[in-house]
ZAGU-437147 format. One line per 8 residues: number of its first residue (from 1); for each residue x, y, z of C-alpha. Coordinates in steps of 0.1 Angstrom, whole numbers, always signed. Example, Ala and Ser with C-alpha at 12.3 -4.5 7.8 and 13.67 -1.06 7.14 Angstrom:
2
1 = +123,-45,+78 ~ +137,-11,+71;
# end
This chain:
368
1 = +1072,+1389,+2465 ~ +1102,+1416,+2473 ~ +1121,+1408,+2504 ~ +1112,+1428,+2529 ~ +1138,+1454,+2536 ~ +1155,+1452,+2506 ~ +1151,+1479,+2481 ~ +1139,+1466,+2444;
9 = +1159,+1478,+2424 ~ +1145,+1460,+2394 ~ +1112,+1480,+2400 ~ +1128,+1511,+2405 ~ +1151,+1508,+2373 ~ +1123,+1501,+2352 ~ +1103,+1533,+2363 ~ +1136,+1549,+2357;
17 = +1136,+1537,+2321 ~ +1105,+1548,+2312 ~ +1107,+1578,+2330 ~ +1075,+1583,+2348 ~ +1069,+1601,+2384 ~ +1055,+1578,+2415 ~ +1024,+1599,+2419 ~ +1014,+1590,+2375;
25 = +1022,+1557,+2380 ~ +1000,+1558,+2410 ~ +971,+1573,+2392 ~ +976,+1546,+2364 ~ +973,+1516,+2391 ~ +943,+1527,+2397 ~ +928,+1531,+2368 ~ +933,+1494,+2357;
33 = +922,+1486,+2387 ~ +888,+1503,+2382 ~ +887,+1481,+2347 ~ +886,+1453,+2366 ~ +861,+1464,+2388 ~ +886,+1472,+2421 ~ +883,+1505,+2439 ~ +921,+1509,+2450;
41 = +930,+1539,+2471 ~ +971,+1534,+2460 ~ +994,+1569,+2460 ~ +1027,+1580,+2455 ~ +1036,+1565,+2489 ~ +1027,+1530,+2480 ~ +1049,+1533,+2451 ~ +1078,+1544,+2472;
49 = +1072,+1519,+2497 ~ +1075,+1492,+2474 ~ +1104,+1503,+2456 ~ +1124,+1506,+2491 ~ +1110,+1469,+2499 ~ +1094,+1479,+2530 ~ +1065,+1471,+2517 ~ +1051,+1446,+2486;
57 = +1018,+1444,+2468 ~ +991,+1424,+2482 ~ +962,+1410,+2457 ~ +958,+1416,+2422 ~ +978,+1449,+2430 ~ +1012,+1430,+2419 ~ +992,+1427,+2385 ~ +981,+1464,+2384;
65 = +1012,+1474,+2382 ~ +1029,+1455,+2359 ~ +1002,+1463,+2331 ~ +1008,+1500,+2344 ~ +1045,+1493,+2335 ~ +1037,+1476,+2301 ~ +1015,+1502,+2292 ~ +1037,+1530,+2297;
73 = +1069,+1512,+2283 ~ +1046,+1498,+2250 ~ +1061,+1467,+2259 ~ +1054,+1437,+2280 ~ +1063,+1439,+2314 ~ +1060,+1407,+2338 ~ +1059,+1407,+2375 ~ +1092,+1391,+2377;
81 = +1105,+1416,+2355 ~ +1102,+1438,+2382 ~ +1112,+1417,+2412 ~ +1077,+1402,+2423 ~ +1065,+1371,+2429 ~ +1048,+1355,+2404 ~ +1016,+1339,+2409 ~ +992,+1314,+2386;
89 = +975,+1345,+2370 ~ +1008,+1349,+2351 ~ +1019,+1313,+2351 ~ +1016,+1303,+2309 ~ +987,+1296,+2298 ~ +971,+1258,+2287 ~ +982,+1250,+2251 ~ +955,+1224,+2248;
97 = +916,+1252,+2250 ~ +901,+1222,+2258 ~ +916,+1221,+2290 ~ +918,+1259,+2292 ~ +883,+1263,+2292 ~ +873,+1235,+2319 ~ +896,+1249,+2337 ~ +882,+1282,+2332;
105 = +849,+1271,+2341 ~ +855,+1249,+2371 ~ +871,+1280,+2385 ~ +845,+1304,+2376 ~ +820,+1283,+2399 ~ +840,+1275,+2428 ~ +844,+1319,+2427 ~ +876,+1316,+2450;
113 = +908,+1314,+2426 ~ +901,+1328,+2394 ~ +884,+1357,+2395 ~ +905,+1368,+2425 ~ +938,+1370,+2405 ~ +926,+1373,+2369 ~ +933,+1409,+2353 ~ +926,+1427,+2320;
121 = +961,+1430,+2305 ~ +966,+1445,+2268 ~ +995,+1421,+2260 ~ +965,+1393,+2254 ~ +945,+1417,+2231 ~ +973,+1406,+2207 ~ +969,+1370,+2216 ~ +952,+1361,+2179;
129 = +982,+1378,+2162 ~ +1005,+1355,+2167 ~ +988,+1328,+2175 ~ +998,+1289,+2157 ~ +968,+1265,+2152 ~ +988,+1242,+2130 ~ +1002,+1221,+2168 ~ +968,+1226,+2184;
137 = +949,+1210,+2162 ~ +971,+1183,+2157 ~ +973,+1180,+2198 ~ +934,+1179,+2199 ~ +930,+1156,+2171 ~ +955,+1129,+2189 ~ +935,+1137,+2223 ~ +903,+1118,+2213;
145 = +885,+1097,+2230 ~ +860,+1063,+2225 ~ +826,+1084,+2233 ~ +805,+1086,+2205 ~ +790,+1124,+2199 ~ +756,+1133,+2180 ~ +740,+1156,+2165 ~ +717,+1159,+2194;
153 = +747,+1166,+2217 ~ +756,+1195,+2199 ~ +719,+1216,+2192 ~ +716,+1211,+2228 ~ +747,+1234,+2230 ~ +731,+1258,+2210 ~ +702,+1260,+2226 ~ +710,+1264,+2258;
161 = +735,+1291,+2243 ~ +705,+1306,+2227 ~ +682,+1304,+2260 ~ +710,+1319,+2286 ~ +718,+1347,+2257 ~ +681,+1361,+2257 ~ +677,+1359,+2295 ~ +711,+1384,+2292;
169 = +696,+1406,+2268 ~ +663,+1409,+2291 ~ +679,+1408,+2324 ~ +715,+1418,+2318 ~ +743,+1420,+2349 ~ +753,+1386,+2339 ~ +723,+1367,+2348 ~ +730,+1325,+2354;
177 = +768,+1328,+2346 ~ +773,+1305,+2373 ~ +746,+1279,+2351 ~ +768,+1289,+2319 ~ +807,+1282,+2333 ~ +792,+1248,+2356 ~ +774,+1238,+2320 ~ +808,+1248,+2298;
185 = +830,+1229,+2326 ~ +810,+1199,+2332 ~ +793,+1191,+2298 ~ +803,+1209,+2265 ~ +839,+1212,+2270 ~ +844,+1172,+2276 ~ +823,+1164,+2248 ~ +846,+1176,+2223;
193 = +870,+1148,+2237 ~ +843,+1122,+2219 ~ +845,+1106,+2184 ~ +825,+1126,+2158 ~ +811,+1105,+2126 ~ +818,+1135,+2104 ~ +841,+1162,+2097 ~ +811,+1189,+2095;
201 = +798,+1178,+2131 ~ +836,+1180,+2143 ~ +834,+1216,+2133 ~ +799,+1225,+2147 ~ +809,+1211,+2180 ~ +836,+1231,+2182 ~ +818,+1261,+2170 ~ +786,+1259,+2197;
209 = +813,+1259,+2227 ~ +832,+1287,+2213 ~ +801,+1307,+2213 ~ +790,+1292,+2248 ~ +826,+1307,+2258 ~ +819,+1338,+2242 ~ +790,+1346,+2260 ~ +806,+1334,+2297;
217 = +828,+1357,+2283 ~ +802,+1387,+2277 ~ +785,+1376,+2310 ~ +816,+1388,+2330 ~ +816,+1421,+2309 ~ +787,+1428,+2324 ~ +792,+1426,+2357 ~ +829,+1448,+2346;
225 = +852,+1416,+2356 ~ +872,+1421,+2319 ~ +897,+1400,+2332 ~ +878,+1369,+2331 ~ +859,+1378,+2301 ~ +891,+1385,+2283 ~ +902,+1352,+2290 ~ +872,+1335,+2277;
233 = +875,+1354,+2247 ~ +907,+1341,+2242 ~ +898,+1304,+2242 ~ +865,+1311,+2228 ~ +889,+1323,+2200 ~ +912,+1289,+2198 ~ +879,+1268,+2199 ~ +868,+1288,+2170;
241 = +898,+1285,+2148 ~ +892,+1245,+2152 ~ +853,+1250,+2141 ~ +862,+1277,+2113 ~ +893,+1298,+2112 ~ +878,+1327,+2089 ~ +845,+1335,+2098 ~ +843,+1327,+2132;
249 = +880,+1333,+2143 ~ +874,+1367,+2126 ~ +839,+1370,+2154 ~ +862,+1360,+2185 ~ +891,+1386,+2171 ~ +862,+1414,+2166 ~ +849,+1407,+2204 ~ +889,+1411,+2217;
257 = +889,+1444,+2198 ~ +854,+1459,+2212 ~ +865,+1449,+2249 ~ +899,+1469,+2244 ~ +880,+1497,+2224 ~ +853,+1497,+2255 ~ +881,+1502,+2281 ~ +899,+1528,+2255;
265 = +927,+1511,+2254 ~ +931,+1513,+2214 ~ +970,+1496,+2211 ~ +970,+1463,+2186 ~ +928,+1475,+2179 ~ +939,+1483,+2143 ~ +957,+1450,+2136 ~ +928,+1430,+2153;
273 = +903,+1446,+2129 ~ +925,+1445,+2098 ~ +932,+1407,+2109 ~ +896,+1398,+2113 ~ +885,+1416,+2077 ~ +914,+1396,+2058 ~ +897,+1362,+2073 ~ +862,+1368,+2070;
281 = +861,+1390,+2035 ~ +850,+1364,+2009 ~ +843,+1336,+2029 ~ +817,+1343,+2050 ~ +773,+1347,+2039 ~ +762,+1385,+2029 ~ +747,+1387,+2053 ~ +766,+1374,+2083;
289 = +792,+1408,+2066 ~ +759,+1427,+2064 ~ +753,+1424,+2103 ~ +788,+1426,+2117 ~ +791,+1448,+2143 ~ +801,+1483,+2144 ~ +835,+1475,+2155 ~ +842,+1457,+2121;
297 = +830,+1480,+2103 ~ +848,+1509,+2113 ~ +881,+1518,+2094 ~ +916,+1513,+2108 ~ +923,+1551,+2109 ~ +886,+1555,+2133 ~ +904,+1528,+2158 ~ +931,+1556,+2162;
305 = +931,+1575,+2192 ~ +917,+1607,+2189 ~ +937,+1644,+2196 ~ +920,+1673,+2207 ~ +929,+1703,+2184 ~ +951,+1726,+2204 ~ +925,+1758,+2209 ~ +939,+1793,+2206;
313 = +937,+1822,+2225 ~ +914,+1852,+2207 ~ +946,+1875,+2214 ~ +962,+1851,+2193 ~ +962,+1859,+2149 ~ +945,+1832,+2131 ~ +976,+1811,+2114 ~ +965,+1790,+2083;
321 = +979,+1752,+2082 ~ +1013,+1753,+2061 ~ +998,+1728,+2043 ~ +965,+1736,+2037 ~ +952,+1757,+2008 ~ +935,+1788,+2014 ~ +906,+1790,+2000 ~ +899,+1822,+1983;
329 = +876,+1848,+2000 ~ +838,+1853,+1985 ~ +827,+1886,+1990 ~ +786,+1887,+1992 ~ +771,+1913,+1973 ~ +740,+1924,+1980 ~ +714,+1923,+1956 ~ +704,+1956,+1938;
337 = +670,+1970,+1956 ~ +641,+1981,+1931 ~ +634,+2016,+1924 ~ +600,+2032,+1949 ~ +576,+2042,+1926 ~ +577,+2075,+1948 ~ +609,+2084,+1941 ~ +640,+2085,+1965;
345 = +636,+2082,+2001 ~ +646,+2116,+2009 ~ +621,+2127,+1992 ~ +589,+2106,+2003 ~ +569,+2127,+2026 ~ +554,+2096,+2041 ~ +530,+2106,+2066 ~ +535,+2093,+2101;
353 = +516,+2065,+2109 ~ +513,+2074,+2144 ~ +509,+2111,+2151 ~ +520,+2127,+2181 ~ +492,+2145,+2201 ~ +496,+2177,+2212 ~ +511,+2183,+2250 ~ +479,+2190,+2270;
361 = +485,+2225,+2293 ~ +478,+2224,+2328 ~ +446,+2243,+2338 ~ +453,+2269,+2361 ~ +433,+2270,+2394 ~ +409,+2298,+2390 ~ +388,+2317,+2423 ~ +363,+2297,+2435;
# end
């Protein structure tokens, strides 16, 4: 945190540099505070208080404005960049997902640490890009241990995956997420510490806790906490590039792209997609490509953010695009009309169909 006092100068240089006013970069605080589901009432004095160090963000607000920042610059903008202190939510992250998603769990149920500092940020949309699997799966392959996993062990996974996932799509809001996270903390993330017999059930095992990941992940997106989903969907994604790096590291890269398409927050959407079709295209069933999502299936140039045509004033002339060609003008011409067998027009004595009566004259009083 900014000494009190003091004026932060590395804040206010940065707004400097990318040239925004207090009252925009007020406005932008609190829109990424409504993604995460925070109702902030921050203004253009807020801003100035913390850049004179009289006063310092409390919360998740630190966060806020650091992704305000990076958005604005295009470039990743830490809290310490900008002379505050930093706290776990930005401490790196666990190299081993394993860990990363008991972790994740264990906080999820004891609802007092994560949620309470995790933020949506679009720095970890582009997590897959450049992400190295080569030392993690050499890390998780030397982190085994002596129990003995099953087949049974991992269709329980998946049906308690399929179970919690109909119950969401019947009762929605992120119905028994604390079941899910306690169940992904306590069970099917230590079991992929075990001893598989084969290389197939390795992969499977890995696979059903991705997806149980995935939907702790979707489970949070519906009750709008996208800070926590988006960091389930990032080590739903390193699971799944253990179990199968095409197909189903190309599903986890797809749901990092819908959640930052959702939120309309379009930057590294394009090279998500394009990444996810060059994994999945040829190696994955017909119809697993048949029934991706629309969000795959769009085209890169769709994922680009949209601009308004500029409308013109009716006082204005019509210009044509420079590079545009006109297209010549067609000229209706009305069909020639078929002779009356009466003659001209002007010289049909058509009788009128409705003939005017004559005016009826008053009767005159006469002598009584």
């Amino acid at each position: 945190m900014a000494v009190q006092g003091d004026h932060n100068t590395r804040l206010r240089d940065v707004i400097d540099a990318i040239n925004c006013t207090y009252e925009a970069l007020a406005r932008d605080v609190r829109r990424i505070a409504a993604e995460n589901g925070e109702i902030l009432q921050t203004n253009k004095s807020a801003i100035s208080h913390w850049v004179n160090g009289t006063r310092a963000p409390s919360g998740r607000v630190g966060q806020y404005l650091a992704e305000a920042l990076s958005r604005r610059a295009e470039r990743v903008i830490t809290q310490t960049e900008i002379g505050l202190h930093v706290g776990d939510a930005d401490a790196p992250a666990e190299s081993d997902p394993v860990l990363a998603v008991t972790d994740l769990g264990r906080a999820d149920v004891e609802r007092h640490r994560f949620l309470a500092i995790a933020a949506f940020t679009t720095a970890g949309v582009a997590m897959p890009l450049g992400y190295d699997h080569e030392p993690t799966a050499r890390m998780l392959r030397a982190r085994t241990g002596t129990s003995l996993v099953g087949v049974e062990d991992v269709d329980v996974v998946r049906q308690i995956t399929a179970a919690f996932s109909a119950a969401d799509e019947r009762l929605g809001g992120g119905h028994g997420l604390t079941t899910v996270t306690a169940y992904l903390a306590d069970t099917a993330a230590p079991m992929l510490r075990g001893r598989f017999p084969s290389e197939a059930l390795r992969r499977a095992a890995f696979g059903a806790v991705a997806e149980l990941a995935y939907l702790a992940g979707w489970k949070h997106h519906d009750l709008g906490q996208e800070g926590a989903a988006q960091r389930y969907y990032q080590v739903g994604y390193q699971l799944a590039c253990e179990a199968d790096p095409h197909g189903h590291a190309a599903w986890m890269m797809r749901a990092l792209a819908h959640q930052a398409l959702s939120l309309r927050q379009p930057r590294h959407c394009v090279d998500l997609v394009e990444g996810a079709l060059r994994r999945g295209l040829g190696r994955t069933r017909p119809a697993r490509r048949r029934g991706r999502p629309p969000t795959v299936r769009r085209s890169p140039a769709q994922l680009l953010p949209r601009q308004r045509p500029r409308r013109r004033h009716r006082s204005q002339p019509h210009r044509p695009h420079p590079d545009r060609p006109r297209r010549p003008h067609r000229h209706r011409t009305a069909a020639p009309r078929r002779p009356h067998p009466l003659g001209p027009r002007e010289v049909q004595a058509r009788p009128c169909p409705h003939p005017r009566r004559p005016r009826r004259q008053p009767r005159r009083p006469g002598p009584r």
